[in-house]
C-alpha positions as CSV (number, residue, x, y, z in Angstrom):
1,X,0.0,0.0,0.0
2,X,2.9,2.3,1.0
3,X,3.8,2.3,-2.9
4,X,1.2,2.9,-4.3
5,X,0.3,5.6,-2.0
6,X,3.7,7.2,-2.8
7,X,3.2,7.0,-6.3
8,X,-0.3,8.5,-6.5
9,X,1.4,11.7,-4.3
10,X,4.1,12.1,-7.4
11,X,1.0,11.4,-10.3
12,X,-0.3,14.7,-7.9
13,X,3.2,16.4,-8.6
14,X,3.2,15.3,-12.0
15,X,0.0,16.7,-13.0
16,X,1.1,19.8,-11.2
17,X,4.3,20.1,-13.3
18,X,2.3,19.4,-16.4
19,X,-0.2,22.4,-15.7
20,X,2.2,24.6,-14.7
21,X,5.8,24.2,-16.6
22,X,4.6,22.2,-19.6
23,X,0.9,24.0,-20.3
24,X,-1.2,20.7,-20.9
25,X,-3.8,18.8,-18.6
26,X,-2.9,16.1,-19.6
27,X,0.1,13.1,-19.9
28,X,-0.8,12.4,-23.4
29,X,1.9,13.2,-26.1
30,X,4.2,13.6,-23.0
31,X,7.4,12.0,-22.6
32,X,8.6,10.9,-19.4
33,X,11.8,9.3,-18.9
34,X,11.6,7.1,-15.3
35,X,14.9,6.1,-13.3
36,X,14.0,2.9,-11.1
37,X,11.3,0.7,-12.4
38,X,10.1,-0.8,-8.6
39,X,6.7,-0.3,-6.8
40,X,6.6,3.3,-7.2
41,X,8.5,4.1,-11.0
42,X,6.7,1.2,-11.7
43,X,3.2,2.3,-11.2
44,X,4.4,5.7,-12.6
45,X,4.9,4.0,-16.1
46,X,2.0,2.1,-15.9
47,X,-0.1,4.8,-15.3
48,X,1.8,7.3,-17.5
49,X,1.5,5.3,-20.4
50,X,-2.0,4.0,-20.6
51,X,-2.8,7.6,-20.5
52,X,-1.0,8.4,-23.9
53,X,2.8,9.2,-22.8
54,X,6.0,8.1,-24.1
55,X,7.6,6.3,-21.2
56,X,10.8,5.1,-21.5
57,X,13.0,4.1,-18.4
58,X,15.8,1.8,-16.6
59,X,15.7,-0.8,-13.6
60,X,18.8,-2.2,-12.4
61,X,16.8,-5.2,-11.9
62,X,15.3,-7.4,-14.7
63,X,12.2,-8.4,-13.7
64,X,11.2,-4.4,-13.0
65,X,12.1,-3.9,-16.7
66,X,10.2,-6.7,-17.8
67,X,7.2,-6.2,-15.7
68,X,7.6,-2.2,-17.1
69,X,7.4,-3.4,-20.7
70,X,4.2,-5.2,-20.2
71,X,2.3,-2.1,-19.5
72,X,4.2,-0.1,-22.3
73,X,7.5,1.2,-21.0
74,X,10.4,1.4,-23.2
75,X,13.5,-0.2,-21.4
76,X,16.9,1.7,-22.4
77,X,20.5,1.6,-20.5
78,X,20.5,3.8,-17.9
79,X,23.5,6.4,-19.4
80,X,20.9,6.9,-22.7
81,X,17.8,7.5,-20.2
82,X,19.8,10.7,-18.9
83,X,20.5,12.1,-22.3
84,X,17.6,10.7,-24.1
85,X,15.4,14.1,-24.6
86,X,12.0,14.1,-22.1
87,X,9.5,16.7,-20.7
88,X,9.7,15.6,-17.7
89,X,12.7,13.5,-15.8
90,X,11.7,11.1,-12.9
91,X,14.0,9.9,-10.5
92,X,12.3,6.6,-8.9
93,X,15.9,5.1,-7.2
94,X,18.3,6.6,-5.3
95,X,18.8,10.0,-3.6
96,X,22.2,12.3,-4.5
97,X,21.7,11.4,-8.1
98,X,21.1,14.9,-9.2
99,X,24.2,16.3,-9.2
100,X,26.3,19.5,-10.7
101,X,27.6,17.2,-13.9
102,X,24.5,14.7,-14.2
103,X,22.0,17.5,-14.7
104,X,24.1,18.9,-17.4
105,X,23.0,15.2,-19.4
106,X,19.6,15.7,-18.8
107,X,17.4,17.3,-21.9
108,X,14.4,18.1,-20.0
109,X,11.6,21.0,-18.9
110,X,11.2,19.2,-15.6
111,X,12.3,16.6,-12.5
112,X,9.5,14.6,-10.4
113,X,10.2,11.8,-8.8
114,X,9.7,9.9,-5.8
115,X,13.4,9.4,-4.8
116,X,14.5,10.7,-1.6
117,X,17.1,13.6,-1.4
118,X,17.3,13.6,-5.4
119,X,20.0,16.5,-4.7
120,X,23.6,15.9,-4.1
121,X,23.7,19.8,-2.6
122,X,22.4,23.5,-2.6
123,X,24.4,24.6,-5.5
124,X,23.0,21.8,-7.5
125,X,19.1,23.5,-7.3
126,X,20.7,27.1,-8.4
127,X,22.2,25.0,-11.8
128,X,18.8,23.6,-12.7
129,X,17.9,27.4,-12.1
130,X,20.5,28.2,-14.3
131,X,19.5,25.7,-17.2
132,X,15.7,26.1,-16.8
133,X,14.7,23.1,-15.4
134,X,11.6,23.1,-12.8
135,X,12.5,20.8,-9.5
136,X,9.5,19.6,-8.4
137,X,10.7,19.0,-4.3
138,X,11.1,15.3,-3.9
139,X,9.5,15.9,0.0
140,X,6.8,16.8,-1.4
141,X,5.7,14.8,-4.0
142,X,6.7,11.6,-2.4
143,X,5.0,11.8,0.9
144,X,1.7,9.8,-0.2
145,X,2.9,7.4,2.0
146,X,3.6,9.2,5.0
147,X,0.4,10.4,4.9
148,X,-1.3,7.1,4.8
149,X,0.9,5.9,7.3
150,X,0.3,9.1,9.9
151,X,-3.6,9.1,9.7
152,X,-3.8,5.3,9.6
153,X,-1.6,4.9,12.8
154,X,-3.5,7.8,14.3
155,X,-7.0,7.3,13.0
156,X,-7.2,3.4,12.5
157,X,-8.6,2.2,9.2
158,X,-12.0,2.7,7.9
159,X,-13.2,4.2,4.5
160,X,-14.3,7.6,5.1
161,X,-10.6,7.1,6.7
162,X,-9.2,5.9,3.0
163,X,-11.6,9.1,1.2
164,X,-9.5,11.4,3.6
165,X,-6.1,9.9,2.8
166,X,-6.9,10.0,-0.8
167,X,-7.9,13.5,-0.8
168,X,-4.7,14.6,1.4
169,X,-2.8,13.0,-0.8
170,X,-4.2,14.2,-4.3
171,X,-4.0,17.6,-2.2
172,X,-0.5,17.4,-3.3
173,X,-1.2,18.6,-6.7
174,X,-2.0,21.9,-5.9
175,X,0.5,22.4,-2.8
176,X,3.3,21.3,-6.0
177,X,1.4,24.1,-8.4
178,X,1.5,26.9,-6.1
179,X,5.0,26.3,-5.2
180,X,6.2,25.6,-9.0
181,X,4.2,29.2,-9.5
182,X,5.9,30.8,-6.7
183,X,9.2,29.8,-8.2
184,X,8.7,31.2,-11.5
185,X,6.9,34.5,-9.6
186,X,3.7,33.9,-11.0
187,X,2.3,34.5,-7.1
């Protein structure tokens, strides 16, 4: 559950970045190149294709890239994913992966993902500045599942309970707009 929490909170940010850096409501005709194929970038590909994006994306493990490619998800080695031009860039595995020379591979409008800490440091937010590219804070967009997990621990389980957590989580959306807005000035 904890995944697929998680990956409905960065679907929220993703829709978010979509609106607000890309101008669509919608994934379709959207290309999205995911980094870690497991419950979450998983789900993200899944999801991302079936509503008409291009997803194309690596998994260190083979049986995420195979179960990827089954719902439409374009398996490539991970050194083309980061050049490989994309709207948006999703970083599903591991956190410090966004640093100052990997960003300079990247060929994208935009970064949301459900990795932890996708920064290596401060400096490395003022170069995507620099190059354009909207950082769509990983804290954010990846909390789906410490929302579930707070108000189920707190409140039990129940589903006006599951409504609630939905709707918190989905809440992320516009939380991720008005700070992509605030960040271009736009409020």
């Amino acid at each position: 559950q904890a995944g697929a929490s998680t990956a409905q909170g960065v679907l929220a940010g993703l829709r978010a970045m979509v609106r607000t850096v890309l101008g669509k409501e919608d994934f379709s005709g959207l290309r999205f190149n995911i980094l870690g194929l497991g419950a979450v970038g998983g789900e993200l590909g899944r999801v991302l294709a079936a509503n008409g994006a291009e997803v194309v994306g690596f998994d260190i493990r083979e049986e995420a890239c195979e179960r990827a490619l089954q719902h439409g998800v374009k398996i490539v080695p991970e050194d083309q994913l980061w050049r490989l031009a994309c709207d948006v860039f999703v970083p599903c595995a591991l956190g410090g992966i966004l640093t100052q020379s990997s960003i300079r591979a990247l060929d994208c409008r935009g970064i949301c993902g459900a990795a932890n800490n996708q920064l290596q440091d401060e400096g490395v937010a003022e170069e995507l500045h620099r190059l354009g590219i909207v950082w769509a804070p990983d804290f954010l967009v990846n909390a789906g599942a410490v929302i579930e997990g707070v108000l189920t621990v707190t409140r039990g389980d129940s589903t006006e309970l599951r409504a609630s957590i939905h709707e918190r989580i989905e809440g992320i959306s516009q939380q991720c707009e008005d700070i992509l807005k605030r960040e271009r000035g736009d409020i």
